[in-house]
Structures are given as structure tokens and as C-alpha cells.
N, CA and C atoms as an extended XYZ file, in Angstrom:
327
Properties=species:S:1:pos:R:3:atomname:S:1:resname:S:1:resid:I:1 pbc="F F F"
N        25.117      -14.422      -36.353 N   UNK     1
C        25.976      -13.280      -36.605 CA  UNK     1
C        27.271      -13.388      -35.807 C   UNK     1
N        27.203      -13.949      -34.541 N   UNK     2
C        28.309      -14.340      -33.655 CA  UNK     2
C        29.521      -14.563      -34.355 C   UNK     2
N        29.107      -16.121      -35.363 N   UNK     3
C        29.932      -16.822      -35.655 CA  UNK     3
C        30.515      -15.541      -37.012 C   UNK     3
N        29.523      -15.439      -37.798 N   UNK     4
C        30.624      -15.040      -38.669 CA  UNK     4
C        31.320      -13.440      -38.702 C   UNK     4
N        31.287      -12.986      -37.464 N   UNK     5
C        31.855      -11.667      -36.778 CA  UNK     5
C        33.288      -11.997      -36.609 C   UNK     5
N        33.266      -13.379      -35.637 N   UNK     6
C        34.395      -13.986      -35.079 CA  UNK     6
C        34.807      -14.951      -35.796 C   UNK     6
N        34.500      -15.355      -36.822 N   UNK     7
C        35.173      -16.063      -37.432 CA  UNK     7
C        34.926      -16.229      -39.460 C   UNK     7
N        35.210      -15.226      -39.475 N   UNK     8
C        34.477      -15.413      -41.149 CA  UNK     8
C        35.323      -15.848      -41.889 C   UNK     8
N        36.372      -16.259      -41.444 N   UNK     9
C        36.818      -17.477      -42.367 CA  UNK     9
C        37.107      -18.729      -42.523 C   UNK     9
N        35.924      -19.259      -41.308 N   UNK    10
C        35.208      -20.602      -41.210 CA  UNK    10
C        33.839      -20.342      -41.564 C   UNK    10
N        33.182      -19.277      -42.106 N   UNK    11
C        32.006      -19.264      -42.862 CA  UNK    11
C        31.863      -19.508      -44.187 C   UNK    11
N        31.190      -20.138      -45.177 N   UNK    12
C        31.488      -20.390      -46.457 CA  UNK    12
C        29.738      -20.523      -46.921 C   UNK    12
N        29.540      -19.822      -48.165 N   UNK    13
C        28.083      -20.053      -48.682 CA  UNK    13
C        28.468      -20.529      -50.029 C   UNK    13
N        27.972      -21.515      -50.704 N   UNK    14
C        27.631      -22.299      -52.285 CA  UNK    14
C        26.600      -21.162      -52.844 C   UNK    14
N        26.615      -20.578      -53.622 N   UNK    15
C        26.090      -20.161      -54.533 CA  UNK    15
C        25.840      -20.383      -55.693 C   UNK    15
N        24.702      -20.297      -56.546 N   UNK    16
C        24.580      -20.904      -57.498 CA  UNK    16
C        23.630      -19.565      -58.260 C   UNK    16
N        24.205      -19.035      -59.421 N   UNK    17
C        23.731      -17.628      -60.192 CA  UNK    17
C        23.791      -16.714      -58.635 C   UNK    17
N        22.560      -16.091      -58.497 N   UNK    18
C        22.556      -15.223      -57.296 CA  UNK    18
C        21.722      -15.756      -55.990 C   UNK    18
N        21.884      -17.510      -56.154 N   UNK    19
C        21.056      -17.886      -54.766 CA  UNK    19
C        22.508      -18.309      -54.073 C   UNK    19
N        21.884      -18.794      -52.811 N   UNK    20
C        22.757      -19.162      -51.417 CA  UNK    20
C        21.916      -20.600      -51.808 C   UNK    20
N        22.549      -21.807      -51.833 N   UNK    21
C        21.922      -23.057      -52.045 CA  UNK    21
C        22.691      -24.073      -50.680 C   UNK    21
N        23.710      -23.389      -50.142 N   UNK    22
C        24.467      -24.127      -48.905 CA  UNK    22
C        25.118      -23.190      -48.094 C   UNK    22
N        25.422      -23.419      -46.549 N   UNK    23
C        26.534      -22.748      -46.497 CA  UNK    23
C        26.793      -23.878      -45.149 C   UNK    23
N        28.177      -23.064      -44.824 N   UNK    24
C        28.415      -23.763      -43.612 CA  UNK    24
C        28.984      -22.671      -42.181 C   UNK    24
N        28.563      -22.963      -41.182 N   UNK    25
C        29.434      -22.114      -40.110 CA  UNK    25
C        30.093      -22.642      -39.044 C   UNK    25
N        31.234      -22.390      -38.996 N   UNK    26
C        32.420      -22.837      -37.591 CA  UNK    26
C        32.572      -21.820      -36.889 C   UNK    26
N        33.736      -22.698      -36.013 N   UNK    27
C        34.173      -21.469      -34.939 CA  UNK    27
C        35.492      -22.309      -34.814 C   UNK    27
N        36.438      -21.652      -33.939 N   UNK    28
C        37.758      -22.647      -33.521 CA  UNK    28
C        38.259      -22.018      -31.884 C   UNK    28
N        38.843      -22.747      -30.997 N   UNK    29
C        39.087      -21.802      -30.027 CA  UNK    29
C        39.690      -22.940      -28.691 C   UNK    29
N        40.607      -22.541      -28.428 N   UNK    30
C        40.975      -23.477      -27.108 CA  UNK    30
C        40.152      -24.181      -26.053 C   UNK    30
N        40.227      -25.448      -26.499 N   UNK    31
C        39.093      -25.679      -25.073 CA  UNK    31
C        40.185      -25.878      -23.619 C   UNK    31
N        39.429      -27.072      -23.257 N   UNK    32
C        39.969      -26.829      -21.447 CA  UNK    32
C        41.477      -27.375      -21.549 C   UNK    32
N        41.878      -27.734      -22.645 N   UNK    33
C        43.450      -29.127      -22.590 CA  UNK    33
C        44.261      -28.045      -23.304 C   UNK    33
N        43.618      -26.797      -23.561 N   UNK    34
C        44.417      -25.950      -24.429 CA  UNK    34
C        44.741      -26.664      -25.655 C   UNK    34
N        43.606      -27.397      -26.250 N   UNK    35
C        43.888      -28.154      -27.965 CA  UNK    35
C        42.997      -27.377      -28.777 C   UNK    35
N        43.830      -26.558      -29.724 N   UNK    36
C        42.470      -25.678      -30.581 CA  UNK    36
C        41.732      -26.987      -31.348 C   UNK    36
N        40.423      -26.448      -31.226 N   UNK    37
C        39.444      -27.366      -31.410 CA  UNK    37
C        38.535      -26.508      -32.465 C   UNK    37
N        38.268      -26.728      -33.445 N   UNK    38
C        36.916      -26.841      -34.596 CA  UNK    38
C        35.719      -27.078      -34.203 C   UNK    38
N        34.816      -26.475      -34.667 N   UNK    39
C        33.307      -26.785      -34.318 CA  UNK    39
C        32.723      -26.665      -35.264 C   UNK    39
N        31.741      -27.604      -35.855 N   UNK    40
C        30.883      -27.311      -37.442 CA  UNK    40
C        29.484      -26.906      -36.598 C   UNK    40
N        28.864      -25.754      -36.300 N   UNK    41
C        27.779      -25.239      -35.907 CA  UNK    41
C        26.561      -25.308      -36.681 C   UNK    41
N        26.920      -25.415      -37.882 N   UNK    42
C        25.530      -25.325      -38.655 CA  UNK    42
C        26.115      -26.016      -39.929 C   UNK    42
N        25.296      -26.530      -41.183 N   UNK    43
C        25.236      -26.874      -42.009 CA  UNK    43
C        23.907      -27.417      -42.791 C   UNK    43
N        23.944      -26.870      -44.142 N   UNK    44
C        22.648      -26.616      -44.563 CA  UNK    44
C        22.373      -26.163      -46.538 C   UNK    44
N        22.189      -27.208      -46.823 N   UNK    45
C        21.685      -27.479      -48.455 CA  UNK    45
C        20.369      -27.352      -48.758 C   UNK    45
N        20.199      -26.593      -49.421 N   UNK    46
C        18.800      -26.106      -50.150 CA  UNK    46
C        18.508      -27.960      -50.595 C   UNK    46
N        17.200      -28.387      -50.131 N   UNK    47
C        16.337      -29.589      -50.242 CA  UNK    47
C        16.944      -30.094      -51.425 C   UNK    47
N        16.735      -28.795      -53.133 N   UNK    48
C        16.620      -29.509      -54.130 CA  UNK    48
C        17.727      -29.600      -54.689 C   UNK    48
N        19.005      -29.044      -53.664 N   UNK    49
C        20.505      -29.731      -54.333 CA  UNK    49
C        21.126      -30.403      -53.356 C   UNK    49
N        20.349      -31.338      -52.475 N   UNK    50
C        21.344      -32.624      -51.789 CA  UNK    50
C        20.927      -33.539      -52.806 C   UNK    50
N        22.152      -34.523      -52.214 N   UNK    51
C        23.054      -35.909      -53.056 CA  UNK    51
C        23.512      -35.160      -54.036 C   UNK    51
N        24.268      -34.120      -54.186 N   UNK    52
C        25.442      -33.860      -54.912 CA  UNK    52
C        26.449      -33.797      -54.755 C   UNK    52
N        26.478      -34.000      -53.588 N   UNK    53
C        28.221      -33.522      -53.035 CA  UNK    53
C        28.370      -32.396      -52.176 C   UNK    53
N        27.533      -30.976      -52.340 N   UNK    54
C        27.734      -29.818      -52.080 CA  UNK    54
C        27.902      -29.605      -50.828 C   UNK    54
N        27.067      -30.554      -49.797 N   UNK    55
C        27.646      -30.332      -47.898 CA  UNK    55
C        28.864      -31.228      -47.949 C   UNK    55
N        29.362      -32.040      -48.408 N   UNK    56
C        30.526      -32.717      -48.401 CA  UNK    56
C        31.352      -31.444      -49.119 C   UNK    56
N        31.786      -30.967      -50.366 N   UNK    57
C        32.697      -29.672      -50.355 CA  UNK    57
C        32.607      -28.853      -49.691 C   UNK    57
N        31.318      -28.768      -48.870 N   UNK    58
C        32.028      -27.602      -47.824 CA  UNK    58
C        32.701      -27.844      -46.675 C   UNK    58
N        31.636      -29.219      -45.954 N   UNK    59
C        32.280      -29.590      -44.865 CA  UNK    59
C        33.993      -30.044      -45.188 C   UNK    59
N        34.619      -30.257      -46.299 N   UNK    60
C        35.827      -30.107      -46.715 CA  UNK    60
C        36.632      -28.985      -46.801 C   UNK    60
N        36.056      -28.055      -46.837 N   UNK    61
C        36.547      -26.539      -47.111 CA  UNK    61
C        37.047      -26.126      -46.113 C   UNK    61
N        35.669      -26.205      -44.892 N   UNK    62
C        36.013      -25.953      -43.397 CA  UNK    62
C        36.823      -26.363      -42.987 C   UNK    62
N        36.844      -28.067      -43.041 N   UNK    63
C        37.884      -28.683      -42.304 CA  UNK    63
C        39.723      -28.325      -42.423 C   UNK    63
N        39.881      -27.934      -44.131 N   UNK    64
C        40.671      -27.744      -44.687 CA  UNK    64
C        41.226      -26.020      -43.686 C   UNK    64
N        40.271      -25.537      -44.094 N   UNK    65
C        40.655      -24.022      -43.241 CA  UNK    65
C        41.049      -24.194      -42.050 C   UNK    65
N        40.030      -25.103      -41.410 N   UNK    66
C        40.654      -25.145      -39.746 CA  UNK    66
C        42.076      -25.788      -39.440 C   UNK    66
N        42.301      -26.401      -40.375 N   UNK    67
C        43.556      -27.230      -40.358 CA  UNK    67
C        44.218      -26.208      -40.539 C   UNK    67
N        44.623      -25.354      -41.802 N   UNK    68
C        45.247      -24.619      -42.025 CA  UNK    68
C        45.774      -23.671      -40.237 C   UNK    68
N        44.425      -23.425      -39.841 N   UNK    69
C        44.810      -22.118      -38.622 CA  UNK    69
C        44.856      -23.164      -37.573 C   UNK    69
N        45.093      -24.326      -37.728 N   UNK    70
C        46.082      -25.540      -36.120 CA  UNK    70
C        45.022      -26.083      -35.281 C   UNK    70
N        44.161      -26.226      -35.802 N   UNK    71
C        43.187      -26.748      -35.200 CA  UNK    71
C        43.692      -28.354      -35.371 C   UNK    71
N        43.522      -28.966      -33.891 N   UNK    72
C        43.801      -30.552      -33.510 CA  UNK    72
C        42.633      -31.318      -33.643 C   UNK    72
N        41.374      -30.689      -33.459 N   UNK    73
C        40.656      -31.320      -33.573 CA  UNK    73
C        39.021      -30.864      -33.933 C   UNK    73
N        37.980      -31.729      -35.002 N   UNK    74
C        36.966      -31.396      -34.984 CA  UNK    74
C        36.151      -31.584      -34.787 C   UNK    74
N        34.845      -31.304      -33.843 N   UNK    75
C        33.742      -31.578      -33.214 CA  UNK    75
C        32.155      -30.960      -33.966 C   UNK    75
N        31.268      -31.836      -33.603 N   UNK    76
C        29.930      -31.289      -34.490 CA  UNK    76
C        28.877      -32.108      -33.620 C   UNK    76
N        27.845      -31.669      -34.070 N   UNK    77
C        26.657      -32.071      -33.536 CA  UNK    77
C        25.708      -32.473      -34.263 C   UNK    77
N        24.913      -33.385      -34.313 N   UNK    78
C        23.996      -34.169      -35.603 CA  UNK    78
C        22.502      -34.764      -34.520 C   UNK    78
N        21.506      -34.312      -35.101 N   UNK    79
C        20.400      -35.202      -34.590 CA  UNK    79
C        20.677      -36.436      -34.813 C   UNK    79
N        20.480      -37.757      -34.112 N   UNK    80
C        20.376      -39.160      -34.136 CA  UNK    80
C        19.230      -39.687      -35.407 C   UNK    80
N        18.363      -38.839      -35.920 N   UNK    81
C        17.454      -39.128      -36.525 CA  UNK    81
C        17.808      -38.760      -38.268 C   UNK    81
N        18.793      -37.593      -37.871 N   UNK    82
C        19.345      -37.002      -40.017 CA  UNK    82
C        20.293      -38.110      -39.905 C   UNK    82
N        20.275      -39.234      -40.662 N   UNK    83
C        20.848      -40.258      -41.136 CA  UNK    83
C        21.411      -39.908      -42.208 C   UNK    83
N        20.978      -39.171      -42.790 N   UNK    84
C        21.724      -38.267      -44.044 CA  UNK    84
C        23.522      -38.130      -43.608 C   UNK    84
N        22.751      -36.911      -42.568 N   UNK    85
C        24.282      -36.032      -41.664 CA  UNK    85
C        25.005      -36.742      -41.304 C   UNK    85
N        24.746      -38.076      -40.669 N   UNK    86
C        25.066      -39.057      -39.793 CA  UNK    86
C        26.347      -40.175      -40.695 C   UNK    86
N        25.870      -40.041      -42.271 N   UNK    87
C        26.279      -40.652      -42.814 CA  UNK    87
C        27.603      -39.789      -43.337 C   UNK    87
N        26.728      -38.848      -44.012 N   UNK    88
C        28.178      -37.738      -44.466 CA  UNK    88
C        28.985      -37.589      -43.651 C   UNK    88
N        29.177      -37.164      -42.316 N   UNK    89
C        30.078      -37.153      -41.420 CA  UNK    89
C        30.933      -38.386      -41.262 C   UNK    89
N        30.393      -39.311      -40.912 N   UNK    90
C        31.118      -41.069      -40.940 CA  UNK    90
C        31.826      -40.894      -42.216 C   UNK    90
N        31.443      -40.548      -43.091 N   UNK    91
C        32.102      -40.853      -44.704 CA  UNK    91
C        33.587      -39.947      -44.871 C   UNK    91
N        33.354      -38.698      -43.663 N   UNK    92
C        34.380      -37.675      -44.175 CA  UNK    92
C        35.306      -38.489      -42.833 C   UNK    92
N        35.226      -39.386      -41.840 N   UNK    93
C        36.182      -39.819      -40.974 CA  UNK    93
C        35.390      -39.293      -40.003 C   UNK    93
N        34.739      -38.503      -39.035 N   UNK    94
C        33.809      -38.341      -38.312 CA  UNK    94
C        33.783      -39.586      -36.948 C   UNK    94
N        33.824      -39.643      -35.998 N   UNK    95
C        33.469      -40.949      -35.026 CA  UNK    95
C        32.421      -40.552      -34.191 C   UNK    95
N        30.928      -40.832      -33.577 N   UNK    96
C        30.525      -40.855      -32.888 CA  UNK    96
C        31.174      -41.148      -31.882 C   UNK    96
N        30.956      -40.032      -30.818 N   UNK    97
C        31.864      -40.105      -29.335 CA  UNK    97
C        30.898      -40.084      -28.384 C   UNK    97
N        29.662      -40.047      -28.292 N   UNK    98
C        28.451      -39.757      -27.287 CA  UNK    98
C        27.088      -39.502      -27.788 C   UNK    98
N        26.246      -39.704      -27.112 N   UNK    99
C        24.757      -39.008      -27.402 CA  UNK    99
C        24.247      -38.080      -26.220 C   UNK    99
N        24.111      -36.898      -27.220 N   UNK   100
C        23.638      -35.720      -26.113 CA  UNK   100
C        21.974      -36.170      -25.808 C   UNK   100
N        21.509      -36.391      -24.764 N   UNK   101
C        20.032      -36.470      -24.857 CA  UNK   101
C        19.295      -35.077      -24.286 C   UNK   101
N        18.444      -35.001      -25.129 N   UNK   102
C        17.667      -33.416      -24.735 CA  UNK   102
C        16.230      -33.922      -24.313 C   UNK   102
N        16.031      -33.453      -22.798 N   UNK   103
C        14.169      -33.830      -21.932 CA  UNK   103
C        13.520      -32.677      -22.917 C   UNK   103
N        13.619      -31.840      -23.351 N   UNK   104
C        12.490      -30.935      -24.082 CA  UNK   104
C        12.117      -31.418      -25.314 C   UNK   104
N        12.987      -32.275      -26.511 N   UNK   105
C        12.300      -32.787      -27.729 CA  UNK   105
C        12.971      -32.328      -28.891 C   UNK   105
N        13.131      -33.126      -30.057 N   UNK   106
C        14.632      -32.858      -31.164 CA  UNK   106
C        13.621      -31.281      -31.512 C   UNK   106
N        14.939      -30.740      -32.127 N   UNK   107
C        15.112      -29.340      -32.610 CA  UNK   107
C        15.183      -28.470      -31.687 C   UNK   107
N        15.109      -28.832      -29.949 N   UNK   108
C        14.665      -27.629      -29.152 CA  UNK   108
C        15.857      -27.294      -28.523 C   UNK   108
N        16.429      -28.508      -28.725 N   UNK   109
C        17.617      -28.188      -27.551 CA  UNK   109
C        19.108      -28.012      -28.727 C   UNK   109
């Protein structure tokens, strides 16, 4: 609810008749260099409509919006293991810059 309080127009849902089949949520906001910076927080396709494209148009949508409001740069977070995500991101220009490692176990942290 955070995100799309403070920012609902880096929120975006795919709909399809009257379902929600994707959506995506950002945020944007000065970090420490004072460079507005993008964040893709969540992203998420109903099982039985990936490999269509549909997280790639959004994650396009977003990016497009954040650009629009001066954002320099965009940052996201991906388990090492969704090779899926891993790929779509690389595909949209994306660079792995680090690996966060979490001691509690994927999904927890």
C-alpha cells in the first residue's frame, strides 16, 4: 500500500476482461549522490500468461514513466535462482552490479 500511496504512477496492473493477470510496483526518490533513482519493487504475471511479453510491457511502462519524472537511474532486485527475471532484465539492458546474500534462506529476506 506504501508504494502505491506514494507513488501511483509507477504502479501499473495488465488486465485482461475483469482479472489482474500482471502488475508492477516502483518507487523513485533521491538517494545519497542526490541522483533520482527508480526502483522496480515487485513484479508479477499470472503463471498462465508468461512468455508473452506482458512483464516486459510493463517493466517498459515503468521505466518509460520514471524517465519521464528524471529519474537517472534504475535499480531492482531478482533472486539468483528466477532465471526467467534474470533474463528479462539482461534483455531490457539491466547489468548485474552485486549479489545480495541472505543467512535466513531465498524468499525470506
Amino acid at each position: 500500500r506504501y508504494f502505491l500511496l506514494q507513488w501511483p504512477h509507477l504502479c501499473f496492473m495488465a488486465m485482461l476482461d475483469d482479472q489482474c493477470i500482471g502488475c508492477i510496483v516502483c518507487k523513485m526518490e533521491l538517494n545519497r549522490r542526490g541522483i533520482m533513482r527508480g526502483y522496480i519493487a515487485m513484479l508479477a504475471v499470472r503463471t498462465n500468461q508468461r512468455r508473452r511479453g506482458l512483464g516486459r510491457t510493463l517493466v517498459e511502462r515503468a521505466i518509460e514513466e520514471m524517465e519521464k519524472h528524471g529519474c537517472e537511474e534504475i535499480v531492482l532486485e531478482a533472486e539468483a535462482s528466477n532465471k526467467a527475471a534474470l533474463r528479462l532484465y539482461e534483455g531490457l539492458g539491466f547489468i548485474r552490479d552485486k549479489l545480495l546474500v541472505c543467512a535466513i534462506g531465498p524468499g525470506v529476506c
